[in-house]
N, C-alpha and C positions, 0 to 999 in steps of 0.2 A: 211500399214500392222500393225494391234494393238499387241499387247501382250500383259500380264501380268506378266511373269517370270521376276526374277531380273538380273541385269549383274551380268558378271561372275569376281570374283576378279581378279587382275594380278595374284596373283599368282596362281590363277588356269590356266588361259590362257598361262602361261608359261611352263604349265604341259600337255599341250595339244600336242599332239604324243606319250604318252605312251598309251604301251598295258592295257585297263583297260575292266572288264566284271560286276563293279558294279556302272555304272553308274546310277546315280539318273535321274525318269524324269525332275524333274525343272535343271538339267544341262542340257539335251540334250534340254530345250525349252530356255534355256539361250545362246543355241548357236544357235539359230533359231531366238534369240531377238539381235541380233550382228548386228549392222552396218556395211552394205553390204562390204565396202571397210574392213574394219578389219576381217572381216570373210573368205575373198578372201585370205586375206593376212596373215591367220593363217592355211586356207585350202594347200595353195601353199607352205609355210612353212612345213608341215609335209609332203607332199604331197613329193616334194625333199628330205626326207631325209629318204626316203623310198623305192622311184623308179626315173629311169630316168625321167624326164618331159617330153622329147621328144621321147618316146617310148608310144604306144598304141597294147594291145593285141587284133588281130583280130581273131571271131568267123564267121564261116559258118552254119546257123540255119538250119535243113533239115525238113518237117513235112514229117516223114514216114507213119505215118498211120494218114486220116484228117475226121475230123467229126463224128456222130456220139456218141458221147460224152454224158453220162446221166445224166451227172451233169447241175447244175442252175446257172454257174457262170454269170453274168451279164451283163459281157462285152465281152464276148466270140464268136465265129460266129460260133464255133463247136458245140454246144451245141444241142441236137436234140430237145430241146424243143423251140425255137427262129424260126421264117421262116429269114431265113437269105439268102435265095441263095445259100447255099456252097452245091458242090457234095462231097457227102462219098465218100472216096477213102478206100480201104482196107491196109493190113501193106504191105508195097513195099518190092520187091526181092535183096537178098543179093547183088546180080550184081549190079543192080538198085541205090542201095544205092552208091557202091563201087564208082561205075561211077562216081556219085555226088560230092563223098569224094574228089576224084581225080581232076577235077575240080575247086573245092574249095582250095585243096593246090596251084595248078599253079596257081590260081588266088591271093595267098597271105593269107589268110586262116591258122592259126595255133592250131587251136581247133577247130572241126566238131561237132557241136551239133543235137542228133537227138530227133524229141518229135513224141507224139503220145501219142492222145485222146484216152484216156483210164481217167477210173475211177480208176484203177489198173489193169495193166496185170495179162493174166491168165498164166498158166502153160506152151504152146504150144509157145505162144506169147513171152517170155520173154525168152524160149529157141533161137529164132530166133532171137531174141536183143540181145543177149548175143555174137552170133557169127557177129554181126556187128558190137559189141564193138570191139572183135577180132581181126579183120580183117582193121578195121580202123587205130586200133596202131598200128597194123604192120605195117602202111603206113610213121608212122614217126610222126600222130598228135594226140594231146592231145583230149580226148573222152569227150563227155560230153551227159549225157541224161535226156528226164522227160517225164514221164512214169505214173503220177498221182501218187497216197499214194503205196509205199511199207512198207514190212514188211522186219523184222530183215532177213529171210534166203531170199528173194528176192534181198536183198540187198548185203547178203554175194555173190550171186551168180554172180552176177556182178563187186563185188570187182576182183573176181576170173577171169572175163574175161576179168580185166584189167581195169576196168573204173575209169578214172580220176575223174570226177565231176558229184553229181548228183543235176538235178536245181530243187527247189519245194517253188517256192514264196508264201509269207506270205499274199499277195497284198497290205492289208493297218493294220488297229489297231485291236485289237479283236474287242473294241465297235463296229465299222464302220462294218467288216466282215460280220453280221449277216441281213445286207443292200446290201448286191453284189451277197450271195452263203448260200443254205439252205441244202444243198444237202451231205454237207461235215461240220464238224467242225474245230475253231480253232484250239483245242488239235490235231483233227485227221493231220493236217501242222507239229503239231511241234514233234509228233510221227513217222511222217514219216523222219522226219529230225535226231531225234536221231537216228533212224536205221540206217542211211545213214553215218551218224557220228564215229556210233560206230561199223562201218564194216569199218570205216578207209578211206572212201570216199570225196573228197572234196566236204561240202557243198557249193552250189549256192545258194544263196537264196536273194531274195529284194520285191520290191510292183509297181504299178500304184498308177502314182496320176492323178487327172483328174475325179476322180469317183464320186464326192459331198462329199470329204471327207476337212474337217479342217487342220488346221498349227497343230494343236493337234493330229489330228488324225496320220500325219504324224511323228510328234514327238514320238509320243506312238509307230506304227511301228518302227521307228529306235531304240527308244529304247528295243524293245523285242530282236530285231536283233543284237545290241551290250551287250545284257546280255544274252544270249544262253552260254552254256558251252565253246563254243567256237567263237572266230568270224568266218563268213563265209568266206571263200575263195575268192568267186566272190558274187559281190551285184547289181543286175542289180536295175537299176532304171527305168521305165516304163512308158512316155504319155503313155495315153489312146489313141489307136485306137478305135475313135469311127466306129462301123457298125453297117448298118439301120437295123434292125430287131430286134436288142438287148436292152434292158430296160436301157444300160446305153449311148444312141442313143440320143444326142441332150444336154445334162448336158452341165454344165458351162465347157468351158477349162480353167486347171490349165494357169497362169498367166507365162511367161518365167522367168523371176528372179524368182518368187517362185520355178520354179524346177529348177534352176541355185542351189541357196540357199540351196536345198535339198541335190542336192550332192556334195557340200561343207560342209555341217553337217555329212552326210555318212564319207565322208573322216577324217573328225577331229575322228567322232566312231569308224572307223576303219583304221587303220593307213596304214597295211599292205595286205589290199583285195584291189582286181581288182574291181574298180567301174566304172560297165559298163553304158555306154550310151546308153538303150538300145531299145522299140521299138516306136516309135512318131518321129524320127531323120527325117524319111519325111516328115515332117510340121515342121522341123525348119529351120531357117536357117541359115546359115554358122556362121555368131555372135553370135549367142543362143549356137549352139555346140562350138564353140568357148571358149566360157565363160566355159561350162561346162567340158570342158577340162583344164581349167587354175584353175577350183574348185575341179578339185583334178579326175576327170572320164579321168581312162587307159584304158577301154577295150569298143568293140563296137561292132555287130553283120555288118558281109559284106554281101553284096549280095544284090538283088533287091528283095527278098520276106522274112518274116520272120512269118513262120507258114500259115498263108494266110492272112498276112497283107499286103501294101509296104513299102520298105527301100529303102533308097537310092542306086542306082547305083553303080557297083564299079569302074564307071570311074568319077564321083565325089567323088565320096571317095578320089578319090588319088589324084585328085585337091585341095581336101583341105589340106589331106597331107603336099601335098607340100608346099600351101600357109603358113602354121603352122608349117612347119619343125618336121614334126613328124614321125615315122618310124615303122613299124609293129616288136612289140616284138619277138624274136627266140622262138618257141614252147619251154617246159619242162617235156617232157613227161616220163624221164629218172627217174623226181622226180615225179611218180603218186600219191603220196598222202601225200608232204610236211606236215609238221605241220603248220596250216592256222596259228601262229604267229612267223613261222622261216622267219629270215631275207630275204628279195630277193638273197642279194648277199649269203646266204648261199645255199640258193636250187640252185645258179646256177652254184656251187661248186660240187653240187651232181648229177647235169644234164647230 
């Protein structure tokens, strides 16, 4: 793997775990130019001194409403303009959902995520979300949802119904972006992100790699991600699922250490977000997650579907669990909208 960026001094490296939001790109591609072994070993370094090691936050993804979708994203299998196979399904019934929820905790599940192909919900629609948010925390688990671009009172409206997290990935660099999704813009990502922000919501937000994008291109993602007003809360990191119908059907796959590496860099950017492991875990395998949990990734979606992709089972899940000594994090839903740089052990003071 070539670079250009130069090393990074000791004494910067020794400053790696503070909170920072003016990182420069040639740092964040300085830490993508690290020697696998000291990158591991400055990711695990902060990585401890932030969260338990042996703790991982478990997500249950739901797709409430599937397909139909009138955006051009590339890799997508909702998209109505791809023949993909997938049946429209319409938005599912409060019950429906509940049922799921409920499921999802007994099965270990401490954050219910629900999405739904939308370009933005409409007025009707996002009444009906709202009382799922509802109803979900009352259960006892942390909410989370993505719903396409909201706006500022879209946003408040949610707040109001209690919603923990809302996810709106960036996917890769702006260059790269206008190569995946023509349908939507940059700006229109990161507008939907202040609203979501600034109603007091935790953002989610990370990318896919896998998509024909560069070391660059990912660099330049992390770095938009760690200079935002704020760091995000949760940062998924995404293989590409590929599906045959979809223009991003047959690319190169990102390379395993490359996305090891990746969220190892995530982690050094963001000290104190949940970096999730999050959809391609079924084409890895145990070693690959492995790694990517010793690089600094605590959070990981359960369940056997994720949106209409597959994920791994969750009765391997818990075999590796165990082979790993790892333990599904206690929900915090008491803290809905920590401040994404307060300490863990402070939110769980307030939990």
């Amino acid at each position: 793997m070539t670079t250009t960026a130069p090393r990074l001094p000791e004494s910067q490296l020794n400053r790696l775990g503070e909170i920072r939001t003016d990182w420069r790109l040639e740092e964040v591609r300085s830490l993508f130019a690290l020697p696998f072994a000291d990158l591991m070993f400055h990711a695990q370094r902060v990585h401890r001194a932030n969260f338990d090691p042996n703790q991982v936050q478990v997500s249950t993804l739901l797709s409430i409403k599937t397909g139909a979708c009138p955006e051009d994203c590339a890799y997508c299998s909702q998209s109505i303009r791809f023949e993909t196979g997938l049946k429209s399904e319409p938005l599912m019934d409060l019950d429906e959902v509940l049922q799921k929820a409920r499921t999802a905790k007994a099965n270990g599940a401490t954050r219910f995520c629900m999405g739904a192909a939308y370009r933005s919900p409409k007025p009707k629609q996002l009444a009906q979300i709202v009382e799922m948010v509802k109803e979900v925390r009352a259960m006892g688990m942390e909410t989370c949802v993505t719903l396409g671009m909201v706006n500022a009172d879209q946003a408040r409206q949610l707040k109001e119904a209690g919603l923990d997290y809302y996810n709106h990935n960036l996917d890769t660099s702006a260059e790269h972006y206008k190569k995946i999704i023509t349908t939507r813009t940059y700006q229109d990502r990161l507008d939907t992100l202040q609203a979501v922000r600034e109603a007091g919501i935790n953002v989610c937000c990370g990318g896919i790699l896998g998509m024909g994008e560069t070391q660059l291109d990912r660099a330049q993602l992390l770095h938009t991600l760690v200079t935002l007003p704020q760091h995000p809360d949760s940062v998924p990191i995404n293989q590409l699922m590929q599906v045959p119908g979809t223009p991003m059907y047959g690319v190169d796959k990102v390379e395993p250490l490359d996305f090891v590496r990746t969220i190892a860099v995530a982690r050094l950017l963001m000290p104190r977000a949940h970096v999730r492991l999050s959809a391609g875990r079924s084409e890895m395998s145990d070693e690959t997650q492995a790694l990517c949990f010793l690089a600094g990734a605590n959070s990981i979606f359960y369940g056997d579907k994720l949106l209409t992709t597959e994920n791994p089972d969750e009765n391997h899940d818990l075999g590796l669990f165990a082979k790993l000594g790892i333990q599904a994090e206690a929900p915090r839903v008491a803290a809905a909208c920590r401040h994404p740089h307060a300490h863990p052990e402070e939110s769980a003071a307030t939990a």
